[in-house]
MDTraj code that builds the backbone (N, CA, C; nanometers):
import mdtraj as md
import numpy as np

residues = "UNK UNK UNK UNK UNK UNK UNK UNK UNK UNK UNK UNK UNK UNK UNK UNK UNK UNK UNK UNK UNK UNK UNK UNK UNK UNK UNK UNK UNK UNK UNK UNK UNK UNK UNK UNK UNK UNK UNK UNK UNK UNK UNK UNK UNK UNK UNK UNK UNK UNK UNK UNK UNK UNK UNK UNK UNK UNK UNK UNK UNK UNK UNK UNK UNK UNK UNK UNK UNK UNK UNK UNK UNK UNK UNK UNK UNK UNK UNK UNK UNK UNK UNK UNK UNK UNK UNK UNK UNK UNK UNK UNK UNK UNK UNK UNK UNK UNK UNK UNK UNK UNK UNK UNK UNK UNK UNK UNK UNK UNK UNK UNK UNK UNK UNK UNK UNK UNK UNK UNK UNK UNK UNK UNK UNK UNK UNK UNK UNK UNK UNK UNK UNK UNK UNK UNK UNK UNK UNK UNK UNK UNK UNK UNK UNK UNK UNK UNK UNK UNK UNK UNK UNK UNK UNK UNK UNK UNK UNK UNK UNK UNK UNK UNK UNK UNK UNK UNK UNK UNK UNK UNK UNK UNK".split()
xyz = np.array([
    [14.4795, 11.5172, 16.1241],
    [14.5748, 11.4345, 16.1936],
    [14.7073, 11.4394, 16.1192],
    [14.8169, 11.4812, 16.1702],
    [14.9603, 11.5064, 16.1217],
    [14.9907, 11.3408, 16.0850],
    [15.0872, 11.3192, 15.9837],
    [15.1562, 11.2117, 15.9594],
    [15.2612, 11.1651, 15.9689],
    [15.3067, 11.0947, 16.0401],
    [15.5157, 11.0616, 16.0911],
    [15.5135, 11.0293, 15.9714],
    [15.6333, 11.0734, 15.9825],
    [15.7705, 11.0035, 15.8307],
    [15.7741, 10.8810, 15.7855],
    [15.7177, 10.8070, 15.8454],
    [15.6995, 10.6473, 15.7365],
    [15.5095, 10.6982, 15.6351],
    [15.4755, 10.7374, 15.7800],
    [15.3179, 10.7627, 15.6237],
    [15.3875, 10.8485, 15.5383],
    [15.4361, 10.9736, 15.5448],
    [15.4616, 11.0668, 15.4704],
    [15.5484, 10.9848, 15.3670],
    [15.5761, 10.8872, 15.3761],
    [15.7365, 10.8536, 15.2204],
    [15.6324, 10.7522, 15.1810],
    [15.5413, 10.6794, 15.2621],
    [15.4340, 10.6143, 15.1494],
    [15.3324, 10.6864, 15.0843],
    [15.2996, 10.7734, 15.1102],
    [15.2371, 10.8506, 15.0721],
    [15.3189, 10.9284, 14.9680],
    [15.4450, 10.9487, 14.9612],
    [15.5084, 11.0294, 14.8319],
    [15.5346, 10.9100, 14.7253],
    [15.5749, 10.7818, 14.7262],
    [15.6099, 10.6409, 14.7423],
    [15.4598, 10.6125, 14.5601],
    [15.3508, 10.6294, 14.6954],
    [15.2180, 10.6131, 14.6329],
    [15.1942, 10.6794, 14.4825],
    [15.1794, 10.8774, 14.5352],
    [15.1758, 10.9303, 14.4375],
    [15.2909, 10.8929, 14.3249],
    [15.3846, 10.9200, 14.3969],
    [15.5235, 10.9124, 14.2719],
    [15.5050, 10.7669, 14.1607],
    [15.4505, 10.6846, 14.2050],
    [15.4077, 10.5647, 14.1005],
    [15.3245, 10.5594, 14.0140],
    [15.2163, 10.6541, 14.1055],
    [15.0537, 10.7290, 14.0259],
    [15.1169, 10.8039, 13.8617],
    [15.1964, 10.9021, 13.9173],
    [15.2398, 11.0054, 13.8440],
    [15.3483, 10.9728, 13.7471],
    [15.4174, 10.8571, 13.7294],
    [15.4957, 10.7576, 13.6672],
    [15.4327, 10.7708, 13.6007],
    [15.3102, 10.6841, 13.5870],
    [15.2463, 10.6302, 13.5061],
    [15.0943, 10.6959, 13.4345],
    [15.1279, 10.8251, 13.4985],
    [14.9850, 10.8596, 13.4540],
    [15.0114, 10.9320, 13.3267],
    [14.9124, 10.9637, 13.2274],
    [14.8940, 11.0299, 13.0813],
    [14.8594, 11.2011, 13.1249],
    [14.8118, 11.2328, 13.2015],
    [14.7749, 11.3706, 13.2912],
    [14.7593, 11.4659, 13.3891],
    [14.7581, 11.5547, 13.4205],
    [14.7069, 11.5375, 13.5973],
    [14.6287, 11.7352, 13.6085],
    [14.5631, 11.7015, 13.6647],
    [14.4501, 11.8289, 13.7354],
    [14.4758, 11.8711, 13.8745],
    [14.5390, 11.9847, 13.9106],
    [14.5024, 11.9960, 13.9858],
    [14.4245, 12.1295, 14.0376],
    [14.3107, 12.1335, 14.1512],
    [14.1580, 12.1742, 14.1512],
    [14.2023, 12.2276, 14.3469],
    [14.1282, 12.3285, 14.3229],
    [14.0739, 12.4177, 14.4666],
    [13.9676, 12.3310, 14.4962],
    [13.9483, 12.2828, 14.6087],
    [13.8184, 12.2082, 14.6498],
    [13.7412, 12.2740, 14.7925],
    [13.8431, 12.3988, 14.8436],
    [13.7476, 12.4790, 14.9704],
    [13.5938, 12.4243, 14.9825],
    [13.5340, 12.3829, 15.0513],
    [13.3685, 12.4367, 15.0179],
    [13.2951, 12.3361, 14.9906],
    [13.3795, 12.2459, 14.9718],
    [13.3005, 12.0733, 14.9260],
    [13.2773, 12.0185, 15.0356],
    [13.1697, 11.9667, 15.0567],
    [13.0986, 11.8604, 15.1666],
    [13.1849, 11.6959, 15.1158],
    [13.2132, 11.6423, 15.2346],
    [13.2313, 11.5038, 15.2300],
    [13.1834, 11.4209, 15.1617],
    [13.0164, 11.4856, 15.1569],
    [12.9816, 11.3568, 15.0404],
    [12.9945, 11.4230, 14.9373],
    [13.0294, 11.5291, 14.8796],
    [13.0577, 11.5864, 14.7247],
    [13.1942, 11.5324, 14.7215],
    [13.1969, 11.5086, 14.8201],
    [13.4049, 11.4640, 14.7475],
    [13.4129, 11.2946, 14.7476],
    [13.3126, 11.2254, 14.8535],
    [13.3024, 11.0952, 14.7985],
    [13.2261, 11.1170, 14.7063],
    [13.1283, 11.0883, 14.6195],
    [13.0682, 11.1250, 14.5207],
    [13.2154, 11.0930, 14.3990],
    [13.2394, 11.2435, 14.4044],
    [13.3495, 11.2363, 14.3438],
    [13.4352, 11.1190, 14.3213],
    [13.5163, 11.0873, 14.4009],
    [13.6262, 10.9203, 14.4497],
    [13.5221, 10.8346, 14.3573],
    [13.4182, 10.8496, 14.3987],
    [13.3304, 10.7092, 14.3422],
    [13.3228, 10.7204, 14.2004],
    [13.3183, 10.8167, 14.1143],
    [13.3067, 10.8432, 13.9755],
    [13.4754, 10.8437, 13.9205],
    [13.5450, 10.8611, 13.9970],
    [13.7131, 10.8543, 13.9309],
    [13.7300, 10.7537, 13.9413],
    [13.7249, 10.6478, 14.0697],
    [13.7603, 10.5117, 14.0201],
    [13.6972, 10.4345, 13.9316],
    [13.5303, 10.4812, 13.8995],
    [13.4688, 10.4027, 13.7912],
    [13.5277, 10.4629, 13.6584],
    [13.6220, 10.5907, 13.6234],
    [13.6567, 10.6593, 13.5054],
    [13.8025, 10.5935, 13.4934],
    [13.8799, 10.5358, 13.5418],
    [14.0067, 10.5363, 13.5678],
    [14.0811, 10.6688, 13.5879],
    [14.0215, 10.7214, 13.7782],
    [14.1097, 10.8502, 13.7385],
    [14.1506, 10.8330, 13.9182],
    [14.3089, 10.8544, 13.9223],
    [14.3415, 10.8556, 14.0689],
    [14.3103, 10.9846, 14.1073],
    [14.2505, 11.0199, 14.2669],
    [14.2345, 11.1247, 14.2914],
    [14.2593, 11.1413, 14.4210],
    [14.3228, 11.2354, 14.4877],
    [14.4233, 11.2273, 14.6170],
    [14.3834, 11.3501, 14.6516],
    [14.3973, 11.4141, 14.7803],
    [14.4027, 11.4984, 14.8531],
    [14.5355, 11.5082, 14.9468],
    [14.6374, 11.5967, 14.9137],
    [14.7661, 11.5921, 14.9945],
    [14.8183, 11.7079, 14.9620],
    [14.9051, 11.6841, 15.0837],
    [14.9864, 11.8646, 15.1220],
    [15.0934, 11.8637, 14.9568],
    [15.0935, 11.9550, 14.9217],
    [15.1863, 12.0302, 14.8501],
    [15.2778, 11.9821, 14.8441],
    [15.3649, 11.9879, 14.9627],
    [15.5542, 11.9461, 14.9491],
    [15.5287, 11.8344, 14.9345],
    [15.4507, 11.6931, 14.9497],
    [15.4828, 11.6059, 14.9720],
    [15.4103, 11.5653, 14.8036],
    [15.3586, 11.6274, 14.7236],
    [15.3347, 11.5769, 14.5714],
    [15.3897, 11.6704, 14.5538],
    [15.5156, 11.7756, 14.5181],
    [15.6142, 11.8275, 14.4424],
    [15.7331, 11.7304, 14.5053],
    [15.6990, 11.6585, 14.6073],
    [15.8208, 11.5300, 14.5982],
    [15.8288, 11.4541, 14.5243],
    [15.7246, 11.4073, 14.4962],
    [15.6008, 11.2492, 14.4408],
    [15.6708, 11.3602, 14.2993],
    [15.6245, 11.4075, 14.1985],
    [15.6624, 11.4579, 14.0746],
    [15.7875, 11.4756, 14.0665],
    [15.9365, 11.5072, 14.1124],
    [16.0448, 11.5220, 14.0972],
    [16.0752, 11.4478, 13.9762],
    [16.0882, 11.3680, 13.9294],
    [16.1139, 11.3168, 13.8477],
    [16.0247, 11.2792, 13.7257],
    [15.9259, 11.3177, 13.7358],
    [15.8246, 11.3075, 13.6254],
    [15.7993, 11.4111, 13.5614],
    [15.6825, 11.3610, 13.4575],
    [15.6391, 11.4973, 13.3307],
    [15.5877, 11.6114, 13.4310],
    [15.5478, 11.5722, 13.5264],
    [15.4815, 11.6573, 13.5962],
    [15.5987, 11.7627, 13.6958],
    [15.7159, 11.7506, 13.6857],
    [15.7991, 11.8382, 13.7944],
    [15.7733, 12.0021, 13.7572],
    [15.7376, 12.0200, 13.6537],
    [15.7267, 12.1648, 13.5721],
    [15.5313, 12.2285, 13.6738],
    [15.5215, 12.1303, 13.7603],
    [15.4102, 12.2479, 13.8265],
    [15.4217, 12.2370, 13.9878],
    [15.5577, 12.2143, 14.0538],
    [15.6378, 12.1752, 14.1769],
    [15.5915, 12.3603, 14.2413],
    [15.6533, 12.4528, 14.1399],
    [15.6443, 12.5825, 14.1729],
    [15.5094, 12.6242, 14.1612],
    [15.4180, 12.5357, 14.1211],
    [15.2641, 12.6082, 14.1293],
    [15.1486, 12.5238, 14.2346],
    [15.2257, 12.4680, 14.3128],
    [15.1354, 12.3868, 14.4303],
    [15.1273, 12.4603, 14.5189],
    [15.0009, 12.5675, 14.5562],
    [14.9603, 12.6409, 14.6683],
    [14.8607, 12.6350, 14.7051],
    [14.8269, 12.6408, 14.7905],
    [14.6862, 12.6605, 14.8728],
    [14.6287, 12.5159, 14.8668],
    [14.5100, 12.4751, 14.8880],
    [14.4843, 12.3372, 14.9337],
    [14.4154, 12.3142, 14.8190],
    [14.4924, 12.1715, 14.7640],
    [14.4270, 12.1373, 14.6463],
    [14.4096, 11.9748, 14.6332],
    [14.2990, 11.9974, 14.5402],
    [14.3036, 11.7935, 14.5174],
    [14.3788, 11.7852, 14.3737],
    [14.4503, 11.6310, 14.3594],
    [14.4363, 11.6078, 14.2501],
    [14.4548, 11.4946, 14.1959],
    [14.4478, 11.5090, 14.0627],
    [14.3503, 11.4151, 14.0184],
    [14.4538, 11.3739, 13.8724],
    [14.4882, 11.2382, 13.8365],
    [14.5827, 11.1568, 13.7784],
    [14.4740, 11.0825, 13.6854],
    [14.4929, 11.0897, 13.5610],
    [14.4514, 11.0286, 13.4478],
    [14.5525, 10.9267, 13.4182],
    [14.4842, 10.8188, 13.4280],
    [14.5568, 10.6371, 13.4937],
    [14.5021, 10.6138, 13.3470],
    [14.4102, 10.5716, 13.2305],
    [14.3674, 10.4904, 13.1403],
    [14.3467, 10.6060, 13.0205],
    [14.3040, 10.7010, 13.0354],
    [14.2960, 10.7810, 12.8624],
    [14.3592, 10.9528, 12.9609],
    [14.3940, 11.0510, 12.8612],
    [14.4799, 11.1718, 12.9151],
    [14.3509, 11.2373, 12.9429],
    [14.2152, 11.2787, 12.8795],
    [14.1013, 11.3226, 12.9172],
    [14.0130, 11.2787, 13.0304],
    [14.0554, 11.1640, 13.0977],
    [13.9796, 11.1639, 13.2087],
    [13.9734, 11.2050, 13.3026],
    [14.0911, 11.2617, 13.3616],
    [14.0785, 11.3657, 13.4956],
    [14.0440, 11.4850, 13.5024],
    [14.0009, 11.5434, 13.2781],
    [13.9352, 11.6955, 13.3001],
    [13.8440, 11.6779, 13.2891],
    [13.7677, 11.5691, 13.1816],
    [13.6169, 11.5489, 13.1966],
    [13.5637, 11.5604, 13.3893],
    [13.6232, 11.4621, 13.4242],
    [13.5755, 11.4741, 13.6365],
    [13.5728, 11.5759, 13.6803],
    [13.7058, 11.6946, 13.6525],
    [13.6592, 11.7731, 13.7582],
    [13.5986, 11.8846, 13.6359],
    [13.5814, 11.9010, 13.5293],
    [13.5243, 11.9657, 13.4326],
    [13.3248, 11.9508, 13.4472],
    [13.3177, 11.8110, 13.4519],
    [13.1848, 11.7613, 13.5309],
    [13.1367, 11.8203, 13.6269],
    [13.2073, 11.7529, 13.7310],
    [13.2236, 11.8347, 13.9094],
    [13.2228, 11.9887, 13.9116],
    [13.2864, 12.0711, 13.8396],
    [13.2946, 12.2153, 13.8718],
    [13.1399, 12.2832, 13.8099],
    [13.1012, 12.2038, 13.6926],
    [12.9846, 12.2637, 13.6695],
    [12.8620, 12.2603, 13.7699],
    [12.8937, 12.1501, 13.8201],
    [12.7443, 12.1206, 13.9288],
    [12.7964, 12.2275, 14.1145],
    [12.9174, 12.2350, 14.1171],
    [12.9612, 12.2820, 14.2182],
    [13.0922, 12.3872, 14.2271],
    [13.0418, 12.4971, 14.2328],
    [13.1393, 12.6093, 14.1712],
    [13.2424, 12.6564, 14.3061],
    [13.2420, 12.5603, 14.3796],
    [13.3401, 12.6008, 14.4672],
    [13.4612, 12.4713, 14.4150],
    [13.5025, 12.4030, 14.3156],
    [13.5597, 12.3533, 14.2960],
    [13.6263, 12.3914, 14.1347],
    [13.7383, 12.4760, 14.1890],
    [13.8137, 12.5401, 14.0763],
    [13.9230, 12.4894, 14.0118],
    [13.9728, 12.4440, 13.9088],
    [14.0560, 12.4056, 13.8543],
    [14.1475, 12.5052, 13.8404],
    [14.3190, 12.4924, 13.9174],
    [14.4124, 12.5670, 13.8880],
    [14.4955, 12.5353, 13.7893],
    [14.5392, 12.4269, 13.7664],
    [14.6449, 12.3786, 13.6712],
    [14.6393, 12.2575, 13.6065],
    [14.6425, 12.2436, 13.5051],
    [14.6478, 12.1198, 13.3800],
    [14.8187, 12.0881, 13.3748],
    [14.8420, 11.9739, 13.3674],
    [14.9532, 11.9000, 13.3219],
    [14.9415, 11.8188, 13.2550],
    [15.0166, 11.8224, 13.1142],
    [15.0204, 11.7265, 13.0345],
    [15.1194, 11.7334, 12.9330],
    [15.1766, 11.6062, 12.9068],
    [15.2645, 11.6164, 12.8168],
    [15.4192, 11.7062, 12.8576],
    [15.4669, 11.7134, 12.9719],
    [15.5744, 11.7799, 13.0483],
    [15.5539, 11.9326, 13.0231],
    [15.4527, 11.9977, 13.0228],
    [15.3800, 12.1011, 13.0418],
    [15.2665, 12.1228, 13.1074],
    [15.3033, 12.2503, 13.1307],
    [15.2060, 12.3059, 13.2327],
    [15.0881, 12.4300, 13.2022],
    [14.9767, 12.3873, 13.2046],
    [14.8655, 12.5006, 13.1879],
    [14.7719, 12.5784, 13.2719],
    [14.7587, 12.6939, 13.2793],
    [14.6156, 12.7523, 13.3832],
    [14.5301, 12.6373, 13.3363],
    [14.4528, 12.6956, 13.4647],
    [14.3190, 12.5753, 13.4967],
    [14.2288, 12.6173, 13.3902],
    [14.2457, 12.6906, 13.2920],
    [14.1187, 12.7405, 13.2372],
    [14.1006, 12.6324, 13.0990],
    [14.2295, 12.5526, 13.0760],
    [14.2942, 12.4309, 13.0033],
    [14.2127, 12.3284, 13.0438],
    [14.1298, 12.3438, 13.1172],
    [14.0848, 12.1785, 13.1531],
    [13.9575, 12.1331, 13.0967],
    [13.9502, 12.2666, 12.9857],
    [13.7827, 12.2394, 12.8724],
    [13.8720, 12.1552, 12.7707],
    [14.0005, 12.1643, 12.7408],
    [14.0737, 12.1320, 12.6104],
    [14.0984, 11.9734, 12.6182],
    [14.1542, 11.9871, 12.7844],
    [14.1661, 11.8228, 12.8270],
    [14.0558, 11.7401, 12.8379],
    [13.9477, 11.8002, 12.8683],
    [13.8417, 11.7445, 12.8673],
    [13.7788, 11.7170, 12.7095],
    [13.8068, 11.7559, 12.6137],
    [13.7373, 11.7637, 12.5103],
    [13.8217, 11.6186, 12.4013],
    [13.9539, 11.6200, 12.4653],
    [14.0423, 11.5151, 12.4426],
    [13.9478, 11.3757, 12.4020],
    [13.9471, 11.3306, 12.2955],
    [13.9205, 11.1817, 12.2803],
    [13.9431, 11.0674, 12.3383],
    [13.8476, 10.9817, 12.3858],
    [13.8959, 10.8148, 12.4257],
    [13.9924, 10.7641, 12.3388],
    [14.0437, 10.6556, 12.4273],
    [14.1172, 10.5916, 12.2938],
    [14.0287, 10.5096, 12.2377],
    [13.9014, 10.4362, 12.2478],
    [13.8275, 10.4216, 12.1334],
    [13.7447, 10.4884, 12.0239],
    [13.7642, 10.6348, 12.0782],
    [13.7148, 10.7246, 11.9942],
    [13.8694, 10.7590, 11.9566],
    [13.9135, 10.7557, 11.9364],
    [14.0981, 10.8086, 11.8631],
    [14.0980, 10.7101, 11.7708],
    [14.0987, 10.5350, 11.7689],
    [14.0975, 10.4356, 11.7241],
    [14.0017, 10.4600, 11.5990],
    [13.8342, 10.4574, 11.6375],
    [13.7829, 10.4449, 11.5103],
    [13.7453, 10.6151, 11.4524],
    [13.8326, 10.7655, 11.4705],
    [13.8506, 10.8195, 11.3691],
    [13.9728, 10.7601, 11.3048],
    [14.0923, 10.6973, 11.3583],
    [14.1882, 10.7233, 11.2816],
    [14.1417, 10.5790, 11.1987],
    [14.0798, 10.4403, 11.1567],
    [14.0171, 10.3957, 11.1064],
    [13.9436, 10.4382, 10.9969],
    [13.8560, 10.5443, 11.0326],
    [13.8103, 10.6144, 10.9167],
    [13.8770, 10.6929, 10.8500],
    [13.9546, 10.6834, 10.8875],
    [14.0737, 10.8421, 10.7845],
    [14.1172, 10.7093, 10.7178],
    [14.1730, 10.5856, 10.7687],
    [14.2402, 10.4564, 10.6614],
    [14.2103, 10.4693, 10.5808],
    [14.0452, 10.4456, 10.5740],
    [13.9381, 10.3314, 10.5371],
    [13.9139, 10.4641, 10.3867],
    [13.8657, 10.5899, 10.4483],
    [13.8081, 10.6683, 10.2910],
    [13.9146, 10.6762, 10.1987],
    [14.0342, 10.6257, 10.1826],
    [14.1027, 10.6446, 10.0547],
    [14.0353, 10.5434, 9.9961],
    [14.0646, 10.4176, 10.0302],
    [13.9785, 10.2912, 9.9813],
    [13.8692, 10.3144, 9.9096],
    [13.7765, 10.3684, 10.0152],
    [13.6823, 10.3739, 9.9363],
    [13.6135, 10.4728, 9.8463],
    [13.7214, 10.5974, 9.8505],
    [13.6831, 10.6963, 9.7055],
    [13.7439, 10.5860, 9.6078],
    [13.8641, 10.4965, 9.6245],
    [13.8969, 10.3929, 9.4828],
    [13.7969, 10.3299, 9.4604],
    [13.7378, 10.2351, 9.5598],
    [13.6165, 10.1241, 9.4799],
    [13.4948, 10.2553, 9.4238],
    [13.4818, 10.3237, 9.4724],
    [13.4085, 10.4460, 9.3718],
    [13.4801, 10.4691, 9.2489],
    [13.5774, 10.5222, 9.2274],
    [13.6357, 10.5441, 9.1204],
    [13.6257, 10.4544, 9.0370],
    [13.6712, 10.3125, 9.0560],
    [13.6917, 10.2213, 8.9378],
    [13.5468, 10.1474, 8.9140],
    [13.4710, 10.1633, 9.0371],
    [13.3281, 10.1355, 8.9665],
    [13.2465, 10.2310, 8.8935],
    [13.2748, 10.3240, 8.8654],
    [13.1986, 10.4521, 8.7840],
    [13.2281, 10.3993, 8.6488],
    [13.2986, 10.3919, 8.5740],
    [13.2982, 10.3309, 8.4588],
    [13.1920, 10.2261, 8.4449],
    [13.2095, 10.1619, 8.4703],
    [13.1139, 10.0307, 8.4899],
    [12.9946, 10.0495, 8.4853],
    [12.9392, 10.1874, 8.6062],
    [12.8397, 10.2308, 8.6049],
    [12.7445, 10.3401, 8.4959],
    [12.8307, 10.3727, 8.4592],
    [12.7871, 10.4627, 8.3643],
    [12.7380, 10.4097, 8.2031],
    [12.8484, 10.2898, 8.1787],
    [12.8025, 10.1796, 8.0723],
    [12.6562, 10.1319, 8.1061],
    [12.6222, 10.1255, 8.2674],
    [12.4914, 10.0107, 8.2862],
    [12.4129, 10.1679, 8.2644],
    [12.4097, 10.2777, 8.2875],
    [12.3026, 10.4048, 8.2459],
    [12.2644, 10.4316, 8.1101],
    [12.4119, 10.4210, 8.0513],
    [12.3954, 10.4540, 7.9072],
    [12.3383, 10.3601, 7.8285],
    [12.3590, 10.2192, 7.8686],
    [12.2973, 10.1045, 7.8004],
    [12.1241, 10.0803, 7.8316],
    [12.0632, 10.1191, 7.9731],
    [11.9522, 10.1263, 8.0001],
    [11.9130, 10.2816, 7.9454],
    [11.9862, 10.4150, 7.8914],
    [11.8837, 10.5003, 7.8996],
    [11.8634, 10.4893, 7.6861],
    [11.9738, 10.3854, 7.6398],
    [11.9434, 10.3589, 7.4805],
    [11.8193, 10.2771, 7.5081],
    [11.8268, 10.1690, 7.5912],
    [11.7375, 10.0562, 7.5985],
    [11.5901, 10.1379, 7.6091],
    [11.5863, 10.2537, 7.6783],
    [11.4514, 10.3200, 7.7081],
    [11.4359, 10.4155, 7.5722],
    [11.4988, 10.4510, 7.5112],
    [11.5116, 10.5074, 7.3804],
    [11.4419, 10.4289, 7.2851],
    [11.4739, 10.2831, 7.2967],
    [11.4135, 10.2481, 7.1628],
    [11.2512, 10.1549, 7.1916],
    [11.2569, 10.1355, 7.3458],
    [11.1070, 10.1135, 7.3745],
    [11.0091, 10.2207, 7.3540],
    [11.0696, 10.3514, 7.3524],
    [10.9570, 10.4387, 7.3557],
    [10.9549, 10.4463, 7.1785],
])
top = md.Topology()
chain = top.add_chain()
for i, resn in enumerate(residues, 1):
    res = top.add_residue(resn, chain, resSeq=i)
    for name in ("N", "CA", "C"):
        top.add_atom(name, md.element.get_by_symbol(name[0]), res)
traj = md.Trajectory(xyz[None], top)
């Protein structure tokens, strides 16, 4: 069903706010997918925080004009979904990184991130990307081990007095 010019500018309106605000974006060949593989899908992105749209070309190289994302305006061809990482930058490659393994008619063409643009073959790298609670407690542990090679350090002295004093103490019992 074609769309008059008021859907079409909410619909650019929509994305363009998506894409404001998003940390990423995927976009994926979906030829070949059944309705319920693509709800399926919808249902696992909104439980991931990941927007995921199906729309013509010109009307999301409108929606991006002004965002990190304008650098893949010249690579929107053929019919594609895609898919906006709303809450961590790895969640829209883990989905369709997920999705493509179980269903190989769903190809990833292009990664965006960071006002660059990558082949789809980028979307193992995005996917491999950390939560931010996994970002949080490595960078925690990187704090935390200086600390505690010190309370090691300055307790070794200490410790070595309580060895040397127990291995005299066993010296003169025997």
């Amino acid at each position: 069903m074609a769309l008059n010019l008021t859907q079409k500018q909410e619909v650019v309106a929509e994305l363009a706010e998506v894409a404001g605000s998003a940390h990423s974006l995927v976009a994926a060949e979906y030829v070949g997918l059944t309705v319920a593989q693509l709800t399926d899908m919808r249902k696992k992105a909104r439980q991931e925080g990941v927007f995921l749209k199906v729309a013509k070309n010109t009307l999301v190289s409108r929606a991006v004009e002004n965002t990190d994302y304008a650098v893949v305006k010249d690579a929107l061809t053929g019919p594609l979904l895609y898919a906006f990482s709303q809450e961590d930058p790895g969640a829209a490659g883990r989905l369709i990184k997920e999705f493509a393994k179980a269903n190989d008619k769903l190809k990833p063409r292009l990664v965006s991130l960071g006002g660059q643009m990558y082949p789809g073959s980028h979307v193992d790298v995005l996917a491999s990307l950390p939560t931010r609670d996994e970002a949080l407690s490595m960078l925690l542990s990187v704090m935390v081990q200086p600390a505690t090679m010190l309370v090691r350090l300055l307790a070794e002295p200490a410790s070595q007095v309580a060895r040397v004093t127990n291995a005299v103490g066993q010296q003169k019992a025997a």
